[in-house]
Structure formats: C-alpha cells, structure tokens
N, C-alpha and C positions, 0 to 999 in steps of 0.2 A: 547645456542640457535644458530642455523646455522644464516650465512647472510641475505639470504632469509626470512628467519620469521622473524630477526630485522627487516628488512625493510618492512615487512608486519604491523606487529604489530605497529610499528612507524608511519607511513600515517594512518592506522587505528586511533589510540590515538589522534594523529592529527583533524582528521575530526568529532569525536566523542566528542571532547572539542569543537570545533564549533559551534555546535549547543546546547552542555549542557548548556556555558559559556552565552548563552542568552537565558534563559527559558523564558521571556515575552515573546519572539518573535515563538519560538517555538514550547511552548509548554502549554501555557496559553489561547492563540486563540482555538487550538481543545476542552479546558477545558469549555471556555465559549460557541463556537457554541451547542455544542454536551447539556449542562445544557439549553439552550435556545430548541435544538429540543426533548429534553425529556418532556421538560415543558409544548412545545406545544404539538407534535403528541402523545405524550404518556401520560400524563395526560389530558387536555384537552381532544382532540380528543378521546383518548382511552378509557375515561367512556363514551364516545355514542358509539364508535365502540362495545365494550367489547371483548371478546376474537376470536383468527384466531388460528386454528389448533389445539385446546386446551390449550392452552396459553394466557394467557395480550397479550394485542397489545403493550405494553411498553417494554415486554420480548422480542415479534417478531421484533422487529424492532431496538431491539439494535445489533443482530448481525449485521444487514446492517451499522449502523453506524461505527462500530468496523473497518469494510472493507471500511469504506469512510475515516477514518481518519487515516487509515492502507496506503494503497494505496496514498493518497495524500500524505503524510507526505515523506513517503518511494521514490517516484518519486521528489517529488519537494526538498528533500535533492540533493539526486545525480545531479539531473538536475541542481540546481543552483550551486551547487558547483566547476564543471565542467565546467558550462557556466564562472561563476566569474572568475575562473582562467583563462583562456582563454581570457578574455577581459580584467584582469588586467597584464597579462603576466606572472605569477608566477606557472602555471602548468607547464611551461617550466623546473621549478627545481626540477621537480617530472619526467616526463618524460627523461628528460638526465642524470636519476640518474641509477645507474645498476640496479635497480627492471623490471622485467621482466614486459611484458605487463599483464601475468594473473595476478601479483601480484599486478597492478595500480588496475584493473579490479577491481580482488577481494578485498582489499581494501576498494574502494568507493561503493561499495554494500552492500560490510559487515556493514559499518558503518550508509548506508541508511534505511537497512533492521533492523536496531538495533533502527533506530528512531521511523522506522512505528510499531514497535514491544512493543513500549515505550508507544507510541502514545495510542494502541489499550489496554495496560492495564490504562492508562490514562481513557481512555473510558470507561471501566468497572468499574473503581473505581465513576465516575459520575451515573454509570447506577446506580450502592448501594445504593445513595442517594435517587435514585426513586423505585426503585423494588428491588426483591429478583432476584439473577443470578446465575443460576444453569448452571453448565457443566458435561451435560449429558455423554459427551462423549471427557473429553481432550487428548487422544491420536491424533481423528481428528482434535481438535482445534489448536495444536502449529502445527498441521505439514501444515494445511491450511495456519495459519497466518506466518508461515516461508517461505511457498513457494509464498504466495502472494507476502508480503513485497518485497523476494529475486527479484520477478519476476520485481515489477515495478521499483527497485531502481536498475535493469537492464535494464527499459529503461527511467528511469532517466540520465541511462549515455547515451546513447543514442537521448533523446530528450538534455541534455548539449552539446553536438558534431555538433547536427546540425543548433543549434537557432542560428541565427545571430545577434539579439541583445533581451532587459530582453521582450517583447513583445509577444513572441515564446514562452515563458515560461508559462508566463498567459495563451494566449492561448491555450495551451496546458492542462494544469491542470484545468482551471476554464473551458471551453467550451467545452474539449472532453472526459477526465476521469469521472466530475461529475457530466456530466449529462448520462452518459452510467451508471455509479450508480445507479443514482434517477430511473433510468428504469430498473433498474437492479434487479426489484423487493422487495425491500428494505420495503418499506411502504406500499407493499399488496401482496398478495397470487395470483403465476399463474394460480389457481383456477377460478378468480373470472373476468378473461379475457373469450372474445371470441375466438374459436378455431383459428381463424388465425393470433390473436395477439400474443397468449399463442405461436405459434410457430415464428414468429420472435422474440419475446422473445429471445427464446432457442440459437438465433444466435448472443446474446449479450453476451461476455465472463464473463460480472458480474453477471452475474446469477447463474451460477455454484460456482463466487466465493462466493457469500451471501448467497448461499443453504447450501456449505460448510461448512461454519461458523457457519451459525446456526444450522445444526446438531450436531457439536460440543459443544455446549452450550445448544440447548434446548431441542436436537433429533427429531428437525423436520425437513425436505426438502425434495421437489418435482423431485430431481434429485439425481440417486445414486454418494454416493459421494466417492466411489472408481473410479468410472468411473469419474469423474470431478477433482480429484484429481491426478490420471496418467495424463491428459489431460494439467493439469496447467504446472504439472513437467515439461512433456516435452515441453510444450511453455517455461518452464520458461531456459532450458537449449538453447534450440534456442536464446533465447535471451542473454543469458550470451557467447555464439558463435561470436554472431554480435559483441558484445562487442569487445569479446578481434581481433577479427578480422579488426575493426576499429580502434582499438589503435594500432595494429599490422602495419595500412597500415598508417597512422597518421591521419586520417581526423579528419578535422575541429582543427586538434591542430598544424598544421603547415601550414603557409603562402602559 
C-alpha cells in the first residue's frame, strides 16, 4: 500500500472507532427515536390514515425516516468531529501531517457517510419490527443513500470549519436540516398540497432526496428520480469542492 492510502485508510480507522467505540451515544438515540415515530405515525396514526400511494402509511414514511437519520447522523459526524478537533487543538496533528488536503477531505466523509449509512440500515432493521420492507428498486437505494450520506458529511465538514463554538452545531442540525425534512414530505404525499404549496415544496432539497429513497424501496415518488439523482450528485461534488478548497486555504483551522 502506497503512503497516501496509509494515511487515508489510517484517519479513516481512526474516526470510524470514534463513533463505533460508543454506540449508546451514537447509535442507540436513532434506534430509539425512530421505534417511538413508527409507533406513533405508523401504527397509531396509520390505521386511521390507511394507505398513501398504494402502500401502509408505515411503508411510506419510513423512507423519510431512513433520510432523517441518514443525513443527521452523516452531518453531525463530520461536523462534530472537526469542530472538536479544533477546539481541543489536536486537528493540528492531522493537518501538519504529509496527507494531502483531498486525503483529510476524504477521510472525514468517508467515515461520516459510513455512519449515516449504518445509521439508515439501523432504521430498516426498526422498520421489520413494524412492517414488511420491500426494496423495489436497490440499485436507486444505495446510490441515493451514498450520495445523500456523502453529500451532508460534506457539509459536515464544512458546518465543523465554520462554528465557532458546540452551539453552531445544534443549530444547525436540530433547526435547519430537521426541519427542511419534516417538510420534506416525509409524513405525507405532494398530492395532498395546494398547487402553490406542492410547488415550494419542490424548492426544498429534501424532497427529492425522500422521493428518492422511497422509490428505491417502495417504487413510489412524485419526482423522476434520475433527474433528482444527477441533481444531488452534482450538489454533492460542489460540496466536496468547498471542502478541499477550505482545507486547501486553512479556514477555520488556523489562528
């Protein structure tokens, strides 16, 4: 193995025992939320609803879940881990190490995008316990939940770079990702909107990504998800840009 993939695979390893090494913390919370909102919206609720698109409303709404504990997990990896080092000083022994900056990049992505990925079969393993989870279509499914994950634990690094203390973080994750979810059509069908809502909808990026998901699992969604799929790619490559172009220029990791 060349120098460069040591030292890839090594910060990887690294950052990947980080979060394994305490599964209460990260991986026991998505296990409980997620058994509390099947419980509710999907049993509960969903024998008065009964079925949305020909499916449970327990089927329909677990992709959105998938994509909420995808995405959160995936972001608030990166972002914390980046912030932490930074505030405890020890990204410094990463950054003055000969790994290039794509290799930090990628790195803390890889290993973000590995949690929200974790995360999201986490999720489906809850969903068995309440319904049957059929994946109509897994070709779309991993390449959605890899481009998701990749996307937001690309701006994971990105929200780590620029929070100035853990406050930024919250912010961020609890106030602007979940609730762009919850709207993100998750718990009901663009259907069932008025023409003008159904189209700001359309201007919230989780939309595509919960339509996405869910045709991979159940074969349903309101938007082609080829076209939603180029669409994430290339936000998600934009974003892995900013990245190495931030570590490139050192913000937020030097004085």
């Amino acid at each position: 193995m060349n120098p460069n993939a040591t030292q890839l695979v090594t910060l990887v390893r690294r950052e990947i025992l980080r979060f394994v090494r305490r599964p209460y913390n990260t991986f026991l919370p998505p296990i409980i939320t997620n058994a509390l909102y099947f419980s509710v919206f999907g049993v509960i609720l969903g024998s008065r609803i009964g079925s949305i698109a020909g499916v449970s409303y327990i089927q329909f709404v677990l992709p959105g879940l998938v994509v909420l504990g995808a995405i959160s997990d995936s972001f608030e990896n990166a972002s914390f881990t980046i912030f932490h080092g930074r505030w405890n000083e020890y990204i410094q022994a990463v950054t003055t190490s000969p790994m290039s900056n794509r290799s930090m990049v990628s790195a803390y992505v890889t290993a973000s995008a590995l949690r929200g990925v974790i995360t999201s079969l986490l999720i489906i393993g809850v969903g068995l316990v309440f319904t049957s989870v059929p994946v109509s279509h897994p070709g779309y499914l991993v390449a959605f939940v890899l481009v998701i994950t990749t996307l937001f634990g690309g701006l994971g690094v990105v929200g780590g770079l620029w929070a100035s203390d853990f406050d930024y973080l919250t912010v961020m994750n609890q106030f602007i990702l979940r609730p762009l979810v919850f709207f993100g059509a998750v718990f009901y069908s663009l259907d069932v909107l008025p023409p003008l809502w159904r189209s700001v909808s359309l201007l919230n990026p989780m939309v595509y990504m919960v339509n996405g998901v869910r045709y991979g699992m159940i074969g349903v969604t309101e938007i082609d998800p080829n076209t939603s799929l180029a669409v994430l790619t290339g936000v998600t490559v934009v974003v892995l840009s900013v990245d190495f172009l931030l570590f490139k220029r050192g913000y937020g990791l030097t004085e």
